[in-house]
C-alpha positions as CSV (number, residue, x, y, z in Angstrom):
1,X,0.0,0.0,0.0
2,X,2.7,2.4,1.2
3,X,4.6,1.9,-2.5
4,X,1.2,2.6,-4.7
5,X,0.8,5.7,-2.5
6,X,4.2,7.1,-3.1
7,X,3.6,6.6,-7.1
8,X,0.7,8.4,-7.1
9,X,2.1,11.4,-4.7
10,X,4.8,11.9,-7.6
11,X,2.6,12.4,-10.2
12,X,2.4,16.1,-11.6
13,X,-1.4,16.9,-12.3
14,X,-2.6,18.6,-15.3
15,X,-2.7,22.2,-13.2
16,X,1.0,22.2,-11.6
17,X,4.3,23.6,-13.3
18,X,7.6,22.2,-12.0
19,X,9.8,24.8,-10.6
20,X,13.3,24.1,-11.4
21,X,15.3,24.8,-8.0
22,X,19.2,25.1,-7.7
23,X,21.7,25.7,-4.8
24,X,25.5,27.4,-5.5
25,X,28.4,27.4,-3.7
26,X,30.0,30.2,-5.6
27,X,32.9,30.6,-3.0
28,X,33.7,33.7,-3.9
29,X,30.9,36.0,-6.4
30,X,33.1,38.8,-7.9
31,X,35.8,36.0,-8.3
32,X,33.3,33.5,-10.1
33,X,31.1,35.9,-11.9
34,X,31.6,34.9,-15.7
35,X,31.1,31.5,-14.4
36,X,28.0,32.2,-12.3
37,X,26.5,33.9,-15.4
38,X,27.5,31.1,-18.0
39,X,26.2,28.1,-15.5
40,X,22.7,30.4,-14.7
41,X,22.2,30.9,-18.8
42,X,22.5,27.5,-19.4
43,X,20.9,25.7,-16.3
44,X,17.9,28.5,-16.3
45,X,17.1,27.4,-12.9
46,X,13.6,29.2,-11.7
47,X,15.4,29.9,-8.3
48,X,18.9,29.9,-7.1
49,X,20.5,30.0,-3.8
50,X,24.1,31.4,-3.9
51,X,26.5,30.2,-0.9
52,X,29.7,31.6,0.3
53,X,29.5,34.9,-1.4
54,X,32.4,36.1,0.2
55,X,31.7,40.0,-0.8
56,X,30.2,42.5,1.6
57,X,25.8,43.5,0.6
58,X,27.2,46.9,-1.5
59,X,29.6,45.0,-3.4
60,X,26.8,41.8,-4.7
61,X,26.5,41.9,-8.8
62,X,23.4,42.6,-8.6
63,X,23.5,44.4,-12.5
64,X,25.2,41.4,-13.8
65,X,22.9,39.6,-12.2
66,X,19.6,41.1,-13.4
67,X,21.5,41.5,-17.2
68,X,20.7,38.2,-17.6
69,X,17.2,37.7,-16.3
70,X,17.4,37.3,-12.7
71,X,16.6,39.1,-9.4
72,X,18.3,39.1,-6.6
73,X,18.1,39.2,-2.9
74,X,21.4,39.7,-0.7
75,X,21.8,39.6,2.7
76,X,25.3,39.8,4.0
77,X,25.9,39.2,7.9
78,X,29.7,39.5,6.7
79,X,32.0,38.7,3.5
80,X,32.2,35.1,3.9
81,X,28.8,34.0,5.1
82,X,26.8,36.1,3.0
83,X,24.1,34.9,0.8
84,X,21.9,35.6,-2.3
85,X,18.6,34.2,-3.2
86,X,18.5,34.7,-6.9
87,X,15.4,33.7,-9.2
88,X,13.8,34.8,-12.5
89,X,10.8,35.2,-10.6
90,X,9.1,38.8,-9.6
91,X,11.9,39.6,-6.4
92,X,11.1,42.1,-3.6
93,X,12.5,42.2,-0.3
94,X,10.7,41.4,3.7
95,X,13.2,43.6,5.3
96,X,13.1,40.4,7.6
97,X,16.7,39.8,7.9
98,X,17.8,41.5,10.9
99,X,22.3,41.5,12.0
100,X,23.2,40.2,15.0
């Protein structure tokens, strides 16, 4: 029983899109960027998370970013733990992220 009810939980219906989800560990954004951009124009993901940014908030690509169809969100609590979550989807920000 268990099986037949796992096969039909994976089955899309007619009225659902799949969203194609990625996570990045860019180690280092500015560094990586022509490779970030290649990789995100050829994967297309719908939603990115970006890892070990390793630049501060004010220095995130965000234009090279959005010159290739993507918005961004970028928190940084400091250079190395920063992170982005980047998605061709309509972005705006909560303000939710608060520094410790």
């Amino acid at each position: 029983m268990r099986g037949t009810l796992a096969r039909r939980s994976r089955r899309k219906s007619a009225d659902t899109e799949a969203v194609k989800l990625a996570t990045y560990n860019v180690n280092g954004v500015n560094g990586r960027l022509e490779v970030l951009l290649r990789w995100l124009d050829e994967a297309r993901p719908d939603v990115v998370c970006l890892q070990e940014l390793k630049a501060p908030q004010e220095k995130f690509p965000i234009k090279a970013i959005e010159a290739v169809g993507y918005g961004a969100v970028c928190r940084a609590r400091s250079c190395v733990s920063a992170c982005s979550a980047t998605t061709s989807l309509p972005t705006r920000s909560t303000g939710r992220f608060r520094k410790r």
